[in-house]
C-alpha positions in Angstrom: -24.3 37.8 -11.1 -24.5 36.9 -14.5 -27.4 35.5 -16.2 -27.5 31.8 -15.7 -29.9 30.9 -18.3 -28.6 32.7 -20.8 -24.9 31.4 -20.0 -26.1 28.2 -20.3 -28.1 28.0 -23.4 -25.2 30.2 -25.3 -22.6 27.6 -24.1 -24.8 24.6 -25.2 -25.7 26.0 -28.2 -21.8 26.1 -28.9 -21.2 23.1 -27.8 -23.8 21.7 -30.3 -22.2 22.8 -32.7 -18.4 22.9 -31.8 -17.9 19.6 -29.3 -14.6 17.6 -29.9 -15.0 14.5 -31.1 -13.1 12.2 -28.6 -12.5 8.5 -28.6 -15.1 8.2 -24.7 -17.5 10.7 -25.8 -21.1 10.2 -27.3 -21.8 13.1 -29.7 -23.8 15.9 -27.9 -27.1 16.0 -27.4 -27.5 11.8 -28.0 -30.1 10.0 -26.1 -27.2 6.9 -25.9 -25.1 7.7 -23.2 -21.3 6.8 -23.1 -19.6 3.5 -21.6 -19.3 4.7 -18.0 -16.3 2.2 -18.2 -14.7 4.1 -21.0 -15.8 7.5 -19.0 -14.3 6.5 -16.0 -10.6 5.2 -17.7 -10.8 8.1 -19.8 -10.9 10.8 -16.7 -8.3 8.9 -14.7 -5.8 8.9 -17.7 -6.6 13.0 -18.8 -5.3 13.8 -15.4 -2.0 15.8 -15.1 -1.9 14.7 -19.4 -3.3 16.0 -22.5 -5.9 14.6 -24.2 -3.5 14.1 -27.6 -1.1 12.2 -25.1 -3.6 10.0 -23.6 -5.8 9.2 -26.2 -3.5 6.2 -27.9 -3.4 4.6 -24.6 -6.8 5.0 -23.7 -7.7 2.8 -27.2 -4.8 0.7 -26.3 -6.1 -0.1 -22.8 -10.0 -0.4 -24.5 -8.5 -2.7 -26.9 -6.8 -5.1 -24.7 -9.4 -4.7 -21.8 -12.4 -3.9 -23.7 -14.5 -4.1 -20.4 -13.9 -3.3 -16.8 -14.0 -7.2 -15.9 -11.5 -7.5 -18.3 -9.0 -5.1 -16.9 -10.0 -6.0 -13.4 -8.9 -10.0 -14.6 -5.3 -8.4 -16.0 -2.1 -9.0 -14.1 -0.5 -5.9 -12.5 2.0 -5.9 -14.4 0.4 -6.0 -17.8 -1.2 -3.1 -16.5 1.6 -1.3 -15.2 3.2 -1.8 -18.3 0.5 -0.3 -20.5 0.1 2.8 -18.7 4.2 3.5 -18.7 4.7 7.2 -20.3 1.7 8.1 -18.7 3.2 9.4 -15.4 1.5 9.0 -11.9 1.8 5.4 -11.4 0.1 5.8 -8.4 -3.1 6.2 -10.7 -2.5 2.6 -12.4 -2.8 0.8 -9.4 -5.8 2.7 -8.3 -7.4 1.8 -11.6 -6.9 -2.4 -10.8 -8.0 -2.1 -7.4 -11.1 0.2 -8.6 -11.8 -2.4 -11.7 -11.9 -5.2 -9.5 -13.8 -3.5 -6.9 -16.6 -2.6 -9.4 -16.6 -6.2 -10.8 -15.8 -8.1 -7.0 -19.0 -5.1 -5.5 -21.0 -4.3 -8.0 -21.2 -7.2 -10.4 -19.4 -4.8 -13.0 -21.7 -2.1 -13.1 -20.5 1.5 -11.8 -22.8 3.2 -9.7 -24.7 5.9 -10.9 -24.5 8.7 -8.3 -21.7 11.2 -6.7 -22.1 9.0 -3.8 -21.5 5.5 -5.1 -19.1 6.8 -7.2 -16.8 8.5 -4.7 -16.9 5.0 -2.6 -14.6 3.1 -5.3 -10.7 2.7 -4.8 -9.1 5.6 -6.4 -12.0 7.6 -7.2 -11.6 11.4 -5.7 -14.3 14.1 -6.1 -13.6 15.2 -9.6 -13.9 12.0 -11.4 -16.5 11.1 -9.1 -18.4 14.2 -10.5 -17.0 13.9 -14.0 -18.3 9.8 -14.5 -22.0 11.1 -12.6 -22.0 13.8 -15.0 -21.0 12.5 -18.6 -22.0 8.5 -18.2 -25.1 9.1 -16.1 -26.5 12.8 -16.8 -26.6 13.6 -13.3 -26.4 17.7 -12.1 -22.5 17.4 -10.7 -20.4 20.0 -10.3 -17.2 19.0 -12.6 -14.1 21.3 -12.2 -10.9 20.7 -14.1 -7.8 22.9 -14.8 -9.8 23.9 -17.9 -12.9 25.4 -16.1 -11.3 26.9 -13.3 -9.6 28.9 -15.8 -13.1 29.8 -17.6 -14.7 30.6 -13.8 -11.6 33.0 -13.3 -12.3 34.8 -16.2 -16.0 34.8 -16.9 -16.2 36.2 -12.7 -12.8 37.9 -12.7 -11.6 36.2 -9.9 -8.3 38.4 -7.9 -7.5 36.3 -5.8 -4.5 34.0 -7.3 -4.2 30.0 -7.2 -4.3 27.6 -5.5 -6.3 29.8 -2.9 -9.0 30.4 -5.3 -10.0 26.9 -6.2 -12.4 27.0 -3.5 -14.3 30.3 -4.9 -13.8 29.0 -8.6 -15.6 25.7 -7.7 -18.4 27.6 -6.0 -19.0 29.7 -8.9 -19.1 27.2 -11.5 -21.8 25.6 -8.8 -24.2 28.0 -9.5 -24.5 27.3 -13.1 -25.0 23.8 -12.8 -28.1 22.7 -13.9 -30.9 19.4 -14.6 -30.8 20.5 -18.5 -28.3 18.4 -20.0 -25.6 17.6 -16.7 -23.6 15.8 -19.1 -23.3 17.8 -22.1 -22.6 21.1 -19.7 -19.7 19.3 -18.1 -17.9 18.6 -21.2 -19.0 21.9 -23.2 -17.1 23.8 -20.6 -13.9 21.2 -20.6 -14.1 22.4 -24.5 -14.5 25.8 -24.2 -11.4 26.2 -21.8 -9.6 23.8 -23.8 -10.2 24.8 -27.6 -11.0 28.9 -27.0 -10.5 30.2 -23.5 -6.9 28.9 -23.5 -4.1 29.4 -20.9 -1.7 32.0 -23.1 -3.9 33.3 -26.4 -7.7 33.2 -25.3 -9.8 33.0 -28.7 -12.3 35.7 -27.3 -13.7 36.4 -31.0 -14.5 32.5 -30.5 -16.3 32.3 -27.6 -20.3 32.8 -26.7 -20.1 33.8 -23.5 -18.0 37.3 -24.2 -21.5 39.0 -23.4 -20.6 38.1 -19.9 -17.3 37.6 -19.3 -15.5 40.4 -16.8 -12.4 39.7 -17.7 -13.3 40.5 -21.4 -14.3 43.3 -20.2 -11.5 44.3 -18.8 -9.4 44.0 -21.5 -6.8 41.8 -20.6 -8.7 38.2 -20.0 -5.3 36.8 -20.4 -4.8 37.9 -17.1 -6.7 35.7 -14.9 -6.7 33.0 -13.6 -3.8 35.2 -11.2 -1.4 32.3 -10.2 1.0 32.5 -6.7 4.6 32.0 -7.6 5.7 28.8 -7.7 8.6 27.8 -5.1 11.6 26.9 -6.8 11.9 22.8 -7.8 14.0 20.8 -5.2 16.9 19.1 -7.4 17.8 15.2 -6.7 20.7 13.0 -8.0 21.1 9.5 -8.5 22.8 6.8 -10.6 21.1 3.7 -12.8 23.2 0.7 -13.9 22.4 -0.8 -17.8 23.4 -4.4 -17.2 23.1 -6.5 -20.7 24.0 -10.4 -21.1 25.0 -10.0 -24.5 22.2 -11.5 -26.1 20.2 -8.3 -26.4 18.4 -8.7 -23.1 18.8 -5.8 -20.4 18.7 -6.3 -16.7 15.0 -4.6 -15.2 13.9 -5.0 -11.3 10.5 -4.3 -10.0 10.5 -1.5 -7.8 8.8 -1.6 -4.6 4.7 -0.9 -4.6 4.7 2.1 -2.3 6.9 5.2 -3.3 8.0 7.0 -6.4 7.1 4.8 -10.0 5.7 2.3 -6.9 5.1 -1.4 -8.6 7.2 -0.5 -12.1 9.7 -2.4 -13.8 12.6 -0.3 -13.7 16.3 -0.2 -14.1 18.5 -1.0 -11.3 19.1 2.2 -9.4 20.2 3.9 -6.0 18.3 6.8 -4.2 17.8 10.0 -5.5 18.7 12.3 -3.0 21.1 15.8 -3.4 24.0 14.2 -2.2 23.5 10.2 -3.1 26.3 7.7 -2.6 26.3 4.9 -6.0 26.2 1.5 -5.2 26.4 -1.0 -8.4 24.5 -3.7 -8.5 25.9 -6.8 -6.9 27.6 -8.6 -10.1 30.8 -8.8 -11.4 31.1 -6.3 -14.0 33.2 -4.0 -15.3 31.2 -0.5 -15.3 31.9 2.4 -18.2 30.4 5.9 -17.3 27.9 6.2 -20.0 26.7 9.3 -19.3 23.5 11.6 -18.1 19.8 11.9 -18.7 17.9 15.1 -17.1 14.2 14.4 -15.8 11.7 16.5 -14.1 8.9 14.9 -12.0 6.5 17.3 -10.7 8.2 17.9 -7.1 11.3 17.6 -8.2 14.3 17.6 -11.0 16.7 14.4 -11.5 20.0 14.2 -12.9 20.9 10.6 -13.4 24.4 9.3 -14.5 24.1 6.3 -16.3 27.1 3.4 -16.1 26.9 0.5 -18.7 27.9 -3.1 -18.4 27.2 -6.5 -19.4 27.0 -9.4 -16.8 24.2 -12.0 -15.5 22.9 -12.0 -12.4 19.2 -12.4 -10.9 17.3 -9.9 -12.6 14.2 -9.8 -15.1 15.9 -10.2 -18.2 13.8 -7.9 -20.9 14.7 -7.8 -24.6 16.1 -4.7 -25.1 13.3 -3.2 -27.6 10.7 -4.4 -25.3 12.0 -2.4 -22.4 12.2 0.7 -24.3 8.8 0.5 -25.5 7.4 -0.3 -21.7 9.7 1.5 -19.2 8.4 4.8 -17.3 10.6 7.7 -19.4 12.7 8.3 -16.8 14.2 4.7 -17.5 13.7 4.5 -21.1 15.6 7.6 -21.1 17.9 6.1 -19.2 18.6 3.1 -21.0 18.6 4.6 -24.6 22.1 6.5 -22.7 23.1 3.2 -22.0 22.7 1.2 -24.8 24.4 3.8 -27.2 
């Protein structure tokens, strides 16, 4: 077993010197801690995207809802809107419901411990550590993609993910600490992000070479060892671009529960391997306009577009405002049918 005091204070003293400077974060080593408000947003919106990708929307968001009772007194829609091009839609809705249960609960404070944390809408173990951790400076264990990949290497973990993420949590257990919770948490989200990357680990870069068995070995960008992945199902399925001539395009709300659940969308049939296309019900003259590829994570979509232009009883959108606020699957979509 490693050292875990010296770990530590060569990993802080690198962070000191090295932390990114991000939009939620107070600068290291700060008495002030950050807005567990912005914390919380932040973590919910870095999940499954990149912090480059995120970041406009997470000032957009703080902008327009600069406190949680703010976003908590939005309409759903607004909201859902906003977060379109950040996938997982799911995560959207869990952000009103936990917004208005902190302000409706908790008079719009966040609790301050794993425990509280973990009993809001939406909130799973890792953010619950994460918000403990960085907006509170409690001792919480905080595991993302990035430092499971730093446990792998710095313990030259063999056995391959997923299976490992219970080992790879363990270990990065034992080098939590009461010495800076916060500034730990994020200095390892940095190293794996910045020097101990998937592909082309920076090695010359990092502080903790001293100790790291995979560096040892001489091929750290070995690990973390990864299962192969079954192949990606493949799904089908048609959208209709409906305009009135007046630049507006035809949108429906798609139901709450299910895929892009509570989104304005275009209208569109299943997506199954072998769907049958059923236009929506208007007179209209249809023109095969196409197809746009997409790849969700469990699956791949080819949609064929048709174009039209009718009325019926839709939500009529401006065109320009749709592209700007529909998921990309749509946008995508739509820019096929519109051209």
């Amino acid at each position: 077993m490693p050292p875990v005091s010296a770990i530590r204070a060569a990993l802080l003293n690198w962070y000191d010197a090295h932390a990114r400077t991000l939009a939620w974060r107070s600068s290291p080593g700060t008495a002030a801690r950050p807005d567990p408000y912005r914390v919380w947003l932040s973590e919910v919106m870095l999940q499954q995207t990149t912090t480059p990708h995120a970041t406009p929307y997470f000032q957009a968001f703080t902008a327009r809802w600069p406190a949680v009772s703010d976003l908590a007194a939005a309409e759903d829609g607004e909201v859902m809107a906003a977060w379109a091009g950040l996938g997982y839609y799911a995560r959207a809705r869990n952000l009103l419901a936990c917004a208005r249960a902190v302000t409706r609960d908790h008079g719009g404070v966040f609790p301050d411990t794993e425990a509280g944390l973990l009993a809001l809408p939406g909130v799973g173990t890792y953010t619950a550590a994460a918000v403990a951790a960085i907006a509170f400076d409690r001792p919480a264990n905080v595991v993302d993609g990035n430092v499971e990949r730093v446990m792998a290497r710095l313990f030259a973990v063999e056995t391959p993910l997923p299976a490992a993420r219970s080992r790879l949590r363990e270990l990065a257990g034992t080098l939590v600490g009461d010495d800076r919770p916060g500034d730990w948490a994020q200095a390892l989200m940095d190293l794996g992000a910045t020097v101990c990357r998937p592909k082309t680990p920076l090695c010359e870069r990092c502080p903790l070479t001293e100790w790291c068995a995979a560096y040892g070995s001489g091929r750290p960008e070995r690990y973390p060892l990864k299962a192969r992945k079954a192949d990606r199902p493949h799904r089908s399925g048609t959208a209709w671009v409906l305009r009135d001539g007046q630049g507006r395009v035809a949108l429906v709300r798609r139901p709450d529960k299910g895929l892009l659940g509570g989104m304005l969308g275009l209208p569109t049939g299943d997506w199954t391997a072998a769907p049958q296309p059923t236009p929506p019900p208007v007179a209209a003259e249809w023109r095969d306009a196409g197809a746009v590829e997409h790849v969700f994570t469990h699956f791949s979509l080819t949609l064929t577009v048709h174009a039209a232009e009718g009325h019926g009883d839709f939500i009529w959108t401006p065109e320009g405002e749709a592209l700007e606020s529909l998921p990309t699957v749509f946008r995508k979509a739509l820019e096929r049918g519109l051209a």
